[in-house]
Backbone as numpy.savetxt, mean C-alpha at the origin, in Angstrom:
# Nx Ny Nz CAx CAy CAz Cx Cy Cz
9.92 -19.43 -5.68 10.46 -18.28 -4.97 9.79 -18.19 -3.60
10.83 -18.49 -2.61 10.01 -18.60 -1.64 10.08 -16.98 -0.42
10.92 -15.72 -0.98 11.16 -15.16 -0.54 11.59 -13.67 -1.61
11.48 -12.58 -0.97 11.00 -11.73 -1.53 12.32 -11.55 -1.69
12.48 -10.81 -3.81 13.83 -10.29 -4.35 13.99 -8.60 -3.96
15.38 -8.61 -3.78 15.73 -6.99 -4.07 16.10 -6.66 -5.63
15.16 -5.94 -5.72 16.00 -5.21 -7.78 16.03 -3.78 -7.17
17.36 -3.48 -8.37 17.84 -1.97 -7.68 17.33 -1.40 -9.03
16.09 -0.32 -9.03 15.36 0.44 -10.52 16.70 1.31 -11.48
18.02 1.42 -10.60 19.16 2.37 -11.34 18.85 2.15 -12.61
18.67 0.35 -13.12 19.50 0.04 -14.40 17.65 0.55 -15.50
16.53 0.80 -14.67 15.38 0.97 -15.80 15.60 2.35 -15.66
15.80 3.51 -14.67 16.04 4.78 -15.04 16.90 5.37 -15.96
17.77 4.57 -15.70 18.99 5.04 -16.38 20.22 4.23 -17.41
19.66 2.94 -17.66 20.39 2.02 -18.19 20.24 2.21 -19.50
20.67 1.24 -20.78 20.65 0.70 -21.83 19.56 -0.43 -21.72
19.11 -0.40 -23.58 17.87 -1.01 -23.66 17.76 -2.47 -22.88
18.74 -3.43 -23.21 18.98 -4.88 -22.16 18.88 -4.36 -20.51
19.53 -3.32 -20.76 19.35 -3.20 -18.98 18.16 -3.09 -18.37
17.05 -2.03 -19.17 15.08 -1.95 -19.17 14.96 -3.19 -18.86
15.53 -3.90 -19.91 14.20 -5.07 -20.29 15.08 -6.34 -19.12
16.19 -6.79 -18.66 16.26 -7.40 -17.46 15.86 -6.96 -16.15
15.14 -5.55 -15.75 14.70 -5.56 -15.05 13.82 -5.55 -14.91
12.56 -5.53 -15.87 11.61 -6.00 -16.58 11.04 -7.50 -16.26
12.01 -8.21 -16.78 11.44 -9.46 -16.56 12.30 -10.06 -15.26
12.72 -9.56 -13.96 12.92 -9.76 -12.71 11.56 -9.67 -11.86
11.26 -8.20 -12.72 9.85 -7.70 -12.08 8.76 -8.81 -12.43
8.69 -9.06 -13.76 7.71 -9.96 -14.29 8.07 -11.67 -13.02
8.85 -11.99 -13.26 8.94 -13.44 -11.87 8.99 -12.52 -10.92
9.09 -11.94 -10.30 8.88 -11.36 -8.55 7.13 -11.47 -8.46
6.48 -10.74 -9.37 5.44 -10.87 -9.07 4.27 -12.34 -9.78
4.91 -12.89 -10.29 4.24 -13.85 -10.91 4.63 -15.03 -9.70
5.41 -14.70 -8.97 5.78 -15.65 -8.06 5.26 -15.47 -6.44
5.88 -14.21 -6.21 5.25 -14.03 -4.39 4.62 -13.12 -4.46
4.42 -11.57 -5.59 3.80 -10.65 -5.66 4.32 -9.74 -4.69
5.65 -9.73 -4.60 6.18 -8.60 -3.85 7.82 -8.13 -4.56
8.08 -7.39 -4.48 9.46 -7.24 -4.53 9.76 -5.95 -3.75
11.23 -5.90 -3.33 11.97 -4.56 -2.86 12.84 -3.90 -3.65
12.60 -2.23 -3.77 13.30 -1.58 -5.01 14.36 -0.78 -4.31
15.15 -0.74 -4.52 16.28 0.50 -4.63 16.39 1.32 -6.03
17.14 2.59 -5.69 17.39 3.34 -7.05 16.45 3.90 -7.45
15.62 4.35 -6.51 13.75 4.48 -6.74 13.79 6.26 -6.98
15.01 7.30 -6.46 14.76 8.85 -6.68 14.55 9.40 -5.66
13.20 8.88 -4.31 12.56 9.41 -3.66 13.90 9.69 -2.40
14.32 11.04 -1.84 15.24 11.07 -0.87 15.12 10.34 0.62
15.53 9.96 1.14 15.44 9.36 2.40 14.73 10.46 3.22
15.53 11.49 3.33 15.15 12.78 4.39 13.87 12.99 4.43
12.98 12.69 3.04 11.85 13.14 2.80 10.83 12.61 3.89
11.01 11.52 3.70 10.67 9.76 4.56 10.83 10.27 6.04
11.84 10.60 6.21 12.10 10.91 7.88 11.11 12.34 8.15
11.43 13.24 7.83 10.28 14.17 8.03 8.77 13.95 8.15
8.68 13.12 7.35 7.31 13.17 8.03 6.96 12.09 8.28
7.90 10.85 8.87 7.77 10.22 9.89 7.51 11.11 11.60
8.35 12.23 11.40 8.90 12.18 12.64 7.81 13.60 12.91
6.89 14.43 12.04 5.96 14.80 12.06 4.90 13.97 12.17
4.31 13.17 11.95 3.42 12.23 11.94 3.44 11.91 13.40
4.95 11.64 14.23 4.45 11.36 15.29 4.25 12.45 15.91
4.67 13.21 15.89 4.28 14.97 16.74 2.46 14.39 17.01
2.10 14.46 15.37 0.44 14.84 15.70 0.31 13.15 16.79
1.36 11.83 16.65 0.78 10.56 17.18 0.01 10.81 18.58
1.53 11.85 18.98 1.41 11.58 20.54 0.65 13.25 20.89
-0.32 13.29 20.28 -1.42 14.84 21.01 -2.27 13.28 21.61
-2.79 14.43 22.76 -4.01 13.78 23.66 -4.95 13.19 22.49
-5.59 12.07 22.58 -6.63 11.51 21.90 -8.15 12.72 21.43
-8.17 13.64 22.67 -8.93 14.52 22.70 -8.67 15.36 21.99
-7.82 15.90 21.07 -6.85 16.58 20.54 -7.59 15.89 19.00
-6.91 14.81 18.92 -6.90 13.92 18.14 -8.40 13.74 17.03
-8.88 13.07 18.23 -10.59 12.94 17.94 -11.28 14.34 17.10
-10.65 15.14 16.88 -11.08 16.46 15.99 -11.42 15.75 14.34
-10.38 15.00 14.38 -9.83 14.45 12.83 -10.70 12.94 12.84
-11.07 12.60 13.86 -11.58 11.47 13.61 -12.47 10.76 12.54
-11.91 9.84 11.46 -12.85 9.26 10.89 -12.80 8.21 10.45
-12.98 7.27 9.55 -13.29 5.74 9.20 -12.51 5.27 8.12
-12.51 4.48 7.71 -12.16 3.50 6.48 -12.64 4.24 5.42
-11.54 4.64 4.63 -11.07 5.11 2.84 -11.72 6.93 3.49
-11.96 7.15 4.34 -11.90 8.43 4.59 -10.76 9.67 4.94
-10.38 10.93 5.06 -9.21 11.63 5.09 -9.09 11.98 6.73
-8.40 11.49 7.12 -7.87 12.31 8.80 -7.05 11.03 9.79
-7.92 11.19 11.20 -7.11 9.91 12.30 -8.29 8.73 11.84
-7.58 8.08 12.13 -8.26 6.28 11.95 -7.51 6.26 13.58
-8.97 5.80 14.64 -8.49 5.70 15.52 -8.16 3.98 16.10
-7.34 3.55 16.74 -7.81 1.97 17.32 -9.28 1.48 17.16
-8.87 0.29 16.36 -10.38 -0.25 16.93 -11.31 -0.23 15.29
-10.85 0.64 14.44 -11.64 0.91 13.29 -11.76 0.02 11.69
-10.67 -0.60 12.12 -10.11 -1.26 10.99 -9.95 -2.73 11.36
-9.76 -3.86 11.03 -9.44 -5.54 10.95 -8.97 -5.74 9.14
-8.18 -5.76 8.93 -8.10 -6.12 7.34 -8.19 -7.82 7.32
-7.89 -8.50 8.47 -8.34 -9.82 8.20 -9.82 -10.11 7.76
-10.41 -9.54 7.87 -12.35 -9.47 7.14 -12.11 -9.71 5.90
-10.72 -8.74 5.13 -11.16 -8.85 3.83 -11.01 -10.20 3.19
-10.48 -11.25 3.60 -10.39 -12.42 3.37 -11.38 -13.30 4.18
-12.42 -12.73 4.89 -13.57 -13.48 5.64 -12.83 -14.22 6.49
-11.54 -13.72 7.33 -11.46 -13.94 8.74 -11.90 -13.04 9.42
-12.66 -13.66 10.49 -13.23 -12.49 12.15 -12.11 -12.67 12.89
-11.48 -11.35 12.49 -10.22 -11.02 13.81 -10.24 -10.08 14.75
-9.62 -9.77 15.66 -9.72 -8.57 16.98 -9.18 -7.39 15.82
-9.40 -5.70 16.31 -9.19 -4.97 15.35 -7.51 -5.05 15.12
-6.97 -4.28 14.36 -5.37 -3.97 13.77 -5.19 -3.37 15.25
-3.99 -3.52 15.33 -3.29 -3.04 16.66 -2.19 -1.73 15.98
-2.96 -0.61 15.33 -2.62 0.76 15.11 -3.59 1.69 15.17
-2.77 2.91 15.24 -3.78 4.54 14.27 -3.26 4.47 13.18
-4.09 5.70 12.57 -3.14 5.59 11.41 -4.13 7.09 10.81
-2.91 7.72 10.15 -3.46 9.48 9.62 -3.20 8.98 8.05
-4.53 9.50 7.52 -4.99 9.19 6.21 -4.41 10.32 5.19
-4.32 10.66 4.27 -4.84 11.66 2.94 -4.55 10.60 1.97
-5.11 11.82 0.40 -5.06 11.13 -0.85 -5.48 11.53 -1.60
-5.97 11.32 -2.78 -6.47 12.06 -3.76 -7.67 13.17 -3.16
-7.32 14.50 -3.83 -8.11 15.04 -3.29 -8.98 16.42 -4.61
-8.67 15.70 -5.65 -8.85 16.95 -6.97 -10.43 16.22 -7.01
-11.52 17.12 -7.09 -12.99 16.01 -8.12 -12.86 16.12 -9.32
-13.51 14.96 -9.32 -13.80 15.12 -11.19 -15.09 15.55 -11.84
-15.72 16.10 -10.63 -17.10 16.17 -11.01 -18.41 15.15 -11.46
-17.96 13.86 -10.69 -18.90 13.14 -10.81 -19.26 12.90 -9.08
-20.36 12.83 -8.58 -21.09 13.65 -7.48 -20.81 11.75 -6.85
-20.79 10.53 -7.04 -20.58 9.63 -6.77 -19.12 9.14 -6.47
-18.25 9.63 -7.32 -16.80 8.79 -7.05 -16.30 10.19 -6.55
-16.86 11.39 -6.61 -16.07 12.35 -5.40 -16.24 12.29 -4.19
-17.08 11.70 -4.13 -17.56 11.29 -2.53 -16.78 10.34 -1.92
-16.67 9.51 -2.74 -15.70 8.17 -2.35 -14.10 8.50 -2.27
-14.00 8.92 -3.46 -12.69 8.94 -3.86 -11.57 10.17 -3.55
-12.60 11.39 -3.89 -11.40 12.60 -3.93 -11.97 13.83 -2.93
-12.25 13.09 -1.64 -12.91 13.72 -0.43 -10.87 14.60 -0.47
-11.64 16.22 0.08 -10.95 16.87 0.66 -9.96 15.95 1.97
-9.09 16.55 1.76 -7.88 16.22 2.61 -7.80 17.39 3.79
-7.58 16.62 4.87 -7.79 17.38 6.34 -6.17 17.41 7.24
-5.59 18.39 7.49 -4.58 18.18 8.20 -4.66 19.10 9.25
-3.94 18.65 10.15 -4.19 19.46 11.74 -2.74 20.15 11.95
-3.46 21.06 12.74 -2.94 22.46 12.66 -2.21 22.40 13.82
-1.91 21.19 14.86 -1.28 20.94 16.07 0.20 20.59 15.24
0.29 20.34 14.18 1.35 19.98 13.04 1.04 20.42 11.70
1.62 21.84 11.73 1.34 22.50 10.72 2.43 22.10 8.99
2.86 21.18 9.85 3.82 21.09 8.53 3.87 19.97 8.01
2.59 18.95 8.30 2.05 17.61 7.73 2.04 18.54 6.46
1.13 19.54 6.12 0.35 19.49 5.43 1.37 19.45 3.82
2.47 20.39 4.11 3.80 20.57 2.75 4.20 19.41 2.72
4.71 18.51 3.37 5.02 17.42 3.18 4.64 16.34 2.98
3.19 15.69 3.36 2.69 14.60 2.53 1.93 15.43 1.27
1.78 16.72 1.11 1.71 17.28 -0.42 2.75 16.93 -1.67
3.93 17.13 -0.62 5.02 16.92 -1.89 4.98 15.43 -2.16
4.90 14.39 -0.58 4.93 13.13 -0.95 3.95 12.17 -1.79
3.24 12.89 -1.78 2.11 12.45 -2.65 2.58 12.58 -4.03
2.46 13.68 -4.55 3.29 13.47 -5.53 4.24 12.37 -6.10
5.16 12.59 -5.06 6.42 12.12 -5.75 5.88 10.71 -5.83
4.77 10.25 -4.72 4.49 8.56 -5.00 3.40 8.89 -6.22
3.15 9.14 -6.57 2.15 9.18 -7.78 3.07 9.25 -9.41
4.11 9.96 -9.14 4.94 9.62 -10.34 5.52 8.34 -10.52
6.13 7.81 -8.68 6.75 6.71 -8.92 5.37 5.46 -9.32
4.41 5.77 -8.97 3.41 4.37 -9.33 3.32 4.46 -10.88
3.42 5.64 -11.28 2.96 5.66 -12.68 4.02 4.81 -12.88
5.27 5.18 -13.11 6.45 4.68 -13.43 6.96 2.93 -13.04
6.33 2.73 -12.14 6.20 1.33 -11.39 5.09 0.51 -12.91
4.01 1.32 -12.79 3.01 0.52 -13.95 3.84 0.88 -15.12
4.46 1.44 -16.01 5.23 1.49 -17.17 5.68 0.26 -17.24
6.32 -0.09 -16.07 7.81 -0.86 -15.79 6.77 -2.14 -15.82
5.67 -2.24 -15.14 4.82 -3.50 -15.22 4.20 -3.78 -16.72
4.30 -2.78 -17.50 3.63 -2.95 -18.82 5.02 -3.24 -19.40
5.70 -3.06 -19.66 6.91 -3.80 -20.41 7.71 -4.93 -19.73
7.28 -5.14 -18.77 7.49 -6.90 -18.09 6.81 -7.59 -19.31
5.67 -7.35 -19.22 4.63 -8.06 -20.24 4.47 -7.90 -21.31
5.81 -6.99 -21.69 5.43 -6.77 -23.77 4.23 -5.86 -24.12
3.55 -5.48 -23.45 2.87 -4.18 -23.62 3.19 -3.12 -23.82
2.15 -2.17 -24.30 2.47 -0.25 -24.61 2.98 -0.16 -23.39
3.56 0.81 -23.71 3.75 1.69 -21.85 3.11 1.97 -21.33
2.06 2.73 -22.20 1.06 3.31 -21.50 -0.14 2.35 -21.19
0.08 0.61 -21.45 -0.88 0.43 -21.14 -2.13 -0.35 -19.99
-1.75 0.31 -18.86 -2.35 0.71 -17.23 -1.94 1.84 -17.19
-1.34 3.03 -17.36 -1.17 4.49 -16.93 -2.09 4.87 -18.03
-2.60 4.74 -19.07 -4.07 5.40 -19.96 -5.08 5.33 -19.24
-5.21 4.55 -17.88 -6.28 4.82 -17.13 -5.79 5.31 -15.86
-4.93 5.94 -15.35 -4.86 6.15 -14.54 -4.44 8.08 -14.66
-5.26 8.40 -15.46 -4.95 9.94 -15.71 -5.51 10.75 -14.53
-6.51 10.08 -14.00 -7.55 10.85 -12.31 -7.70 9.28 -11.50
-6.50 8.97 -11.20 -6.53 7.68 -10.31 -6.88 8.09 -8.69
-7.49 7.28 -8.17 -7.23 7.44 -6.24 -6.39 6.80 -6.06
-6.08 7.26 -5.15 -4.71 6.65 -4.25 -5.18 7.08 -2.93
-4.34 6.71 -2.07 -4.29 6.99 -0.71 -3.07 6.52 0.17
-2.64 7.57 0.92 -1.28 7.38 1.71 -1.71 6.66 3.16
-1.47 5.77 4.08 -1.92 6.13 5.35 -0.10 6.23 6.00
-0.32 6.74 6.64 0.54 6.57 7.93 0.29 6.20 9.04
1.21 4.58 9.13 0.14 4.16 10.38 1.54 3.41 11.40
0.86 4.22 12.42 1.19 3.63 13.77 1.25 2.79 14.65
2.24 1.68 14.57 2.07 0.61 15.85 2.85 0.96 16.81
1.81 1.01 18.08 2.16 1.61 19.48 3.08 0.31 19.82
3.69 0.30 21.06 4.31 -0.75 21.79 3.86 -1.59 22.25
4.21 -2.90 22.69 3.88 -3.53 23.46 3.49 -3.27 24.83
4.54 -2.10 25.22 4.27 -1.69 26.92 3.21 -0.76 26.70
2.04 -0.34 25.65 1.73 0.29 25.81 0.02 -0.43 25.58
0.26 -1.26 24.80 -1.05 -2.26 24.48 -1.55 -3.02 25.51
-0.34 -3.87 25.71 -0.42 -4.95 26.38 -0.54 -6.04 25.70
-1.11 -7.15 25.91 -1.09 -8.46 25.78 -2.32 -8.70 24.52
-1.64 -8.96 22.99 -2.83 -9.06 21.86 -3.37 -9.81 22.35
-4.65 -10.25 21.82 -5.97 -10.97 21.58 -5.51 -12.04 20.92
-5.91 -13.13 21.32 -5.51 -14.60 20.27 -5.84 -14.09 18.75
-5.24 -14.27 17.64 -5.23 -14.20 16.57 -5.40 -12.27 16.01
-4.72 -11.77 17.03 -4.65 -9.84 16.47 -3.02 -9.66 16.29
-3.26 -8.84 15.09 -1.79 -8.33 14.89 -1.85 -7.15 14.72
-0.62 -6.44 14.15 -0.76 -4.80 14.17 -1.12 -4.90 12.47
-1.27 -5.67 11.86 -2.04 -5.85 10.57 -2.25 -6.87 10.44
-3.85 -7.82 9.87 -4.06 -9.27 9.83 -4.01 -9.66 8.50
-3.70 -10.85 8.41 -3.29 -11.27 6.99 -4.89 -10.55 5.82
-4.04 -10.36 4.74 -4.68 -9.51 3.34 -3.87 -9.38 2.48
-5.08 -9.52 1.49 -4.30 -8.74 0.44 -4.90 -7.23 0.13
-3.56 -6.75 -1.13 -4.16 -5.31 -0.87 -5.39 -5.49 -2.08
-5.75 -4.13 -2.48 -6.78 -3.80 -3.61 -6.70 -3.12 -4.61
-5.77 -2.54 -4.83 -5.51 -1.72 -5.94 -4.29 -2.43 -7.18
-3.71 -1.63 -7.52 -2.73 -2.09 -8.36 -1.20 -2.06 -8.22
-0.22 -0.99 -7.37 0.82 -1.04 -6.78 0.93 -0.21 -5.23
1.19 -0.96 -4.50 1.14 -0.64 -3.10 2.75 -0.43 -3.30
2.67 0.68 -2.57 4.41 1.70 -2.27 4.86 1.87 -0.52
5.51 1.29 -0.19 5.57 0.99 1.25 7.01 0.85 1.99
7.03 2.47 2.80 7.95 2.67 3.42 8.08 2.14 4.58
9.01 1.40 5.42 8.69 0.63 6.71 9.95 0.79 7.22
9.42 0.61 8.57 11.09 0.71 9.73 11.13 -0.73 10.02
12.20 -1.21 10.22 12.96 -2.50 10.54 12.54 -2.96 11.85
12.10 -3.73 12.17 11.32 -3.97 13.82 11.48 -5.70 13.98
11.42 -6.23 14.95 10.30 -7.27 15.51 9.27 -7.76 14.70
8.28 -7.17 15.49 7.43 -7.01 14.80 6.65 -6.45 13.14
7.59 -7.09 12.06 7.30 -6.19 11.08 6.50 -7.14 10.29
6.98 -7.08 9.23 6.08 -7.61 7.45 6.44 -9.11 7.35
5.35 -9.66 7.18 5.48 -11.17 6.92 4.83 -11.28 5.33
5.36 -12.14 4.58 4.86 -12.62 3.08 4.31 -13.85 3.22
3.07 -14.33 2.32 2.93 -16.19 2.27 3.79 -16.29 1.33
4.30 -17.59 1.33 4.67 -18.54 0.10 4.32 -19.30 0.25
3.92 -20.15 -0.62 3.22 -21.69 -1.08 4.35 -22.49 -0.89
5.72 -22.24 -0.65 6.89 -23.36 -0.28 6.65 -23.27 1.56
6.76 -22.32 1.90 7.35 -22.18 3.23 6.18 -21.66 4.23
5.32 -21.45 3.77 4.33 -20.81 4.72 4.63 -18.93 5.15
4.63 -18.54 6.52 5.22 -17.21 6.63 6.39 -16.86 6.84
6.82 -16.19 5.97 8.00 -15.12 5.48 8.34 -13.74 5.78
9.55 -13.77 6.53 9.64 -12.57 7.15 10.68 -11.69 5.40
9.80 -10.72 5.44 10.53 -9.65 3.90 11.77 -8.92 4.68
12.14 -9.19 3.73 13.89 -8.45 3.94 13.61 -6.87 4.44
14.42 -6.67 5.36 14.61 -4.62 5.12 15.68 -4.67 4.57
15.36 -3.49 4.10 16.87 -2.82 2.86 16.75 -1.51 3.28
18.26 -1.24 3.85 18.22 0.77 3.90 17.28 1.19 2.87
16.97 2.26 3.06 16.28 3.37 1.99 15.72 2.67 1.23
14.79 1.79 1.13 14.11 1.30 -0.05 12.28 1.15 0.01
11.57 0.82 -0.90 10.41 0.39 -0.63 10.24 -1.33 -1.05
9.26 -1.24 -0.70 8.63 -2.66 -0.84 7.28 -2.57 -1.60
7.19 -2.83 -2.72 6.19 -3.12 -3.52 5.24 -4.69 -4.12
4.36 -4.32 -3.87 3.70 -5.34 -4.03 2.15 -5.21 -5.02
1.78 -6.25 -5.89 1.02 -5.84 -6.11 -0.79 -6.37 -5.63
-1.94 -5.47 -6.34 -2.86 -5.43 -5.38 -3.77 -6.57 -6.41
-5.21 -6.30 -5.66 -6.15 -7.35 -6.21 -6.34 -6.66 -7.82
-6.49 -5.60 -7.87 -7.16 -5.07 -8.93 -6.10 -5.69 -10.05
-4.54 -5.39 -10.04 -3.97 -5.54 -11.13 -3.83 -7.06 -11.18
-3.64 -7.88 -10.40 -3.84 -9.41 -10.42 -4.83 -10.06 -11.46
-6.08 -9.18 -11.18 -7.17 -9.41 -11.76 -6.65 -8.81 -13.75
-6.10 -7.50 -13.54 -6.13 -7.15 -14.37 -5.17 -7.66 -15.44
-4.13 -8.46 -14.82 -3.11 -9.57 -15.32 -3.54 -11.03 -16.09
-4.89 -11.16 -15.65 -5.73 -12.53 -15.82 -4.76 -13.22 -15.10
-4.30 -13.07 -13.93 -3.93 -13.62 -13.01 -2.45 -14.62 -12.73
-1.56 -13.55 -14.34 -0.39 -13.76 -14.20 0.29 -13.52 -12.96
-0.21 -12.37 -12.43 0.50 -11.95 -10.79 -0.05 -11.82 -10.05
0.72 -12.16 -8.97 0.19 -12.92 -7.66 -0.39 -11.39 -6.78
-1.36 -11.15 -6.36 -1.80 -10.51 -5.34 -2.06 -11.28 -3.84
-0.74 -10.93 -2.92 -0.23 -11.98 -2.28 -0.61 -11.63 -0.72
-1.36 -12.51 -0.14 -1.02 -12.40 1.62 0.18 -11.80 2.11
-0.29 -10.81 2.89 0.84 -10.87 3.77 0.57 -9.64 5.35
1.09 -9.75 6.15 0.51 -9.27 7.51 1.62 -8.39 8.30
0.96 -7.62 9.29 2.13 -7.40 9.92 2.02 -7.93 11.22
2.89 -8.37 12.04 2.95 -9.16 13.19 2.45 -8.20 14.31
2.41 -8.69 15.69 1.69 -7.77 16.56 3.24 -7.85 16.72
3.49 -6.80 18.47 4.32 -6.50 19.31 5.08 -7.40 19.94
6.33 -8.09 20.18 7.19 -8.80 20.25 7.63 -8.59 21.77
7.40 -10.00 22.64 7.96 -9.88 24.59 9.06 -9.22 24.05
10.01 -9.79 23.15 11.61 -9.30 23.13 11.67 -8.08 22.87
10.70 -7.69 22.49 10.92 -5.67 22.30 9.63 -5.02 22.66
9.75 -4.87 24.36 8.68 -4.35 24.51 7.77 -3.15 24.32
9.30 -2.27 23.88 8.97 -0.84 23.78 9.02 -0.21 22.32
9.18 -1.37 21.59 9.43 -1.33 19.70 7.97 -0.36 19.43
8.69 0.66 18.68 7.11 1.45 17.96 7.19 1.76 16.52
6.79 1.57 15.48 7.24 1.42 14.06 6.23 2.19 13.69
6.40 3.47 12.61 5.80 3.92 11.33 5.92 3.76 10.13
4.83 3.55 9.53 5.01 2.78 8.44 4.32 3.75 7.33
4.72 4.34 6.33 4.21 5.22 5.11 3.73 4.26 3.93
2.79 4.19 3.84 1.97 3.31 3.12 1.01 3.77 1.73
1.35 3.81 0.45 0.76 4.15 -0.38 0.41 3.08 -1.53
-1.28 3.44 -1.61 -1.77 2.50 -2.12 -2.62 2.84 -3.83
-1.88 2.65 -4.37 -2.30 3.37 -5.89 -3.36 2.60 -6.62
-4.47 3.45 -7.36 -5.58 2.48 -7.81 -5.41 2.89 -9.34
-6.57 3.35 -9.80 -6.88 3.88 -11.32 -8.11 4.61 -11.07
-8.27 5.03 -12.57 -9.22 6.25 -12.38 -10.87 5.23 -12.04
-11.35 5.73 -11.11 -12.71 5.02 -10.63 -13.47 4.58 -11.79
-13.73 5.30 -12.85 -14.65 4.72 -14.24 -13.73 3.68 -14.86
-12.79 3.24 -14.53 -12.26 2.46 -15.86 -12.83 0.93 -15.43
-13.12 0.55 -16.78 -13.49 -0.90 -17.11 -12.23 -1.86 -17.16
-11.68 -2.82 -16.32 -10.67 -3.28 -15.80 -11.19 -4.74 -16.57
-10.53 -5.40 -17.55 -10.76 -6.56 -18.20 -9.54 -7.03 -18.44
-9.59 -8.52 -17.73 -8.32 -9.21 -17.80 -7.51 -9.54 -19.31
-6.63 -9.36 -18.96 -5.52 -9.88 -20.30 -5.26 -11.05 -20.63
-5.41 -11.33 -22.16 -5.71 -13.16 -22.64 -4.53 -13.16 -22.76
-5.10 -14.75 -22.85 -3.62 -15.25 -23.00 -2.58 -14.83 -24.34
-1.30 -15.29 -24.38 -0.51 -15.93 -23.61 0.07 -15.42 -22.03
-0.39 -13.53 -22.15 0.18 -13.38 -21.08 -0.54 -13.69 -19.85
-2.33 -13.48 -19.35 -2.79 -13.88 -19.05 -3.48 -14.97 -18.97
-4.04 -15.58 -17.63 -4.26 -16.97 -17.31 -5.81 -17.47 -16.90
-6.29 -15.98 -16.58 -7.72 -16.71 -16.08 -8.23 -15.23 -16.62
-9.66 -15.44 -17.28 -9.93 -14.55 -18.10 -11.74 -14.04 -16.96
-11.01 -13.41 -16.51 -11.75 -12.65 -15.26 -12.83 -11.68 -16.04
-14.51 -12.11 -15.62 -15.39 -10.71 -15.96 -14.88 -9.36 -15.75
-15.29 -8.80 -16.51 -14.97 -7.15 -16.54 -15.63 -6.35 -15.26
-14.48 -5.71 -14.62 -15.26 -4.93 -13.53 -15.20 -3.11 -13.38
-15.72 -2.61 -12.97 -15.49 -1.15 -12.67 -14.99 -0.97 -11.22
-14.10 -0.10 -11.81 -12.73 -0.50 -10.44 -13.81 0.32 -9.40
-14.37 1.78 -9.11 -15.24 2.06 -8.35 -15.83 0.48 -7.60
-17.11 -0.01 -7.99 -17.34 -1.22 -7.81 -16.48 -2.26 -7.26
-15.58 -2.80 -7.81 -14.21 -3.48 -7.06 -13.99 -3.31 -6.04
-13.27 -2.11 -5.78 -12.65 -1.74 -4.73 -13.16 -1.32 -3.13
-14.55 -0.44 -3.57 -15.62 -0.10 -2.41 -16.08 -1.55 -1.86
-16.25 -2.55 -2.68 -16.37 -3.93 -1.96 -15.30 -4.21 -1.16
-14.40 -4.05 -1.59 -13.15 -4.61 -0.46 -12.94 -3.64 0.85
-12.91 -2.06 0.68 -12.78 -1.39 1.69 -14.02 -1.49 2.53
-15.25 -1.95 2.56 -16.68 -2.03 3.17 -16.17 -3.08 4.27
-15.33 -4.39 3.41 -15.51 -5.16 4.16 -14.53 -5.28 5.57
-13.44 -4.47 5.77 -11.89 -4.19 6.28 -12.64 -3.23 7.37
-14.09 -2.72 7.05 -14.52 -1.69 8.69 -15.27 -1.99 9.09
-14.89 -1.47 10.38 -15.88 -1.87 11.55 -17.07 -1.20 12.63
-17.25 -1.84 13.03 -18.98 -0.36 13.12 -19.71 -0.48 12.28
């Protein structure tokens, strides 16, 4: 498979039992193959998507000075300003930083453990220059937190598993939304040899949920046939992929897959894309131990996703 499938979820919401289970095992080769697929039939309204795209940029374009109120870092809640982030690190390339901003939230309930609230379920900050971020990535949060659950169901019966079994740990999961911004070309200028507006990575968690506008400059996939792969857009849909954690947690039936976003394109100089990005984990205490065979393939030490994951986000900042 050298290129990413569309499955439309209609026939697992709402189908007959053959209908579950062929989309089931579409899902099971999409990700055992490139580790991506694109869903339709997913629930989430379009309008929703546009709103707070088009809020998001309200707060884009306040003065930096404005801005800088919210300022803060990697897996933290507010602006991620230029300059803060390289996700090519996490694969131990030294690249120039990501060529975006990007406005954070995410889990934000504690659980009362004085260590993974710190990390994990830091208060959520929204600015008051856009008072109406705050109802709307509330509701969207949500609604992506049902659909991941529902995404991992759908990944546990690919594989002949309980249903519940990756959503039994994910009862106080982190997650995190970003919304992130690639400015223009006329506005950057000329990248840095080897900078994009995202550098090749993979993600870290277990289902990445990812709303994107159609550009130039957009989403590239690896494949082991073809090298880089430009992913299909589909009206109204997401693009899912999965992360390191569940790869791992697959014993490495599925692929946790490269893939980047390109910088700014001569042919579109004035192209500016937002991209709604949600990245679903599990609850920080759970003991994550790969699955034997037959379904799993490489029988990976046991890790604590806390542990896991803070390694990978350490390594993606800068400063």
């Amino acid at each position: 498979m050298d290129s990413v499938p569309i499955i439309d979820l209609g026939p697992w919401f709402h189908g007959a039992d053959g209908d579950r289970r062929e989309v089931a095992a579409r899902v099971d080769e999409a990700l055992s193959e490139i580790g991506f697929l694109i869903v339709t039939g997913h629930g989430v309204p379009a309008g929703i998507r546009s709103d707070i795209r088009a809020a998001a940029k309200r707060f884009f374009t306040l003065p930096d000075e404005a801005k800088r109120a919210y300022a803060v870092t990697v897996g933290e809640r507010g602006w991620l300003p230029p300059g803060v982030e390289a996700n090519g690190y996490a694969e131990g390339t030294e690249t120039p930083p990501d060529m975006k901003e990007t406005f954070a939230v995410g889990a934000d309930r504690p659980i009362g453990d004085p260590v993974f609230d710190a990390e994990w379920f830091l208060p959520n900050v929204y600015p008051g220059e856009v008072p109406e971020l705050e109802g709307l990535l509330t509701d969207y949060l949500h609604r992506m937190r049902v659909l991941s659950d529902e995404l991992l169901k759908l990944c546990a019966a690919a594989l002949g598993l309980d249903a519940d079994y990756f959503t039994s740990r994910t009862g106080h999961a982190s997650y995190t939304l970003n919304i992130n911004r690639y400015p223009p070309l006329s506005q950057l200028g000329t990248p840095e040899p080897g900078q994009f507006r995202i550098g090749p990575h993979t993600d870290f968690g277990t289902v990445t949920v990812l709303d994107r506008q159609d550009g130039v400059g957009g989403l590239q996939v690896y494949s082991d046939e073809s090298g880089w792969v430009n992913a299909p857009y589909v009206e109204d849909s997401f693009t899912i992929n999965t992360g390191d954690l569940l790869a791992r947690w697959t014993g490495d039936r599925w692929k946790s897959n490269r893939h980047r976003v390109l910088p700014p394109d001569p042919s579109a100089p004035d192209e500016e894309l937002v991209s709604l990005i949600y990245f679903y984990e599990c609850d920080p205490d759970a003991s994550i131990e790969s699955i034997g065979p037959p379904v799993g393939r490489v029988a990976h030490e046991p890790v604590r996703a806390h542990d896991f994951l803070l390694e990978r986000l350490d390594a993606i900042t800068l400063g």
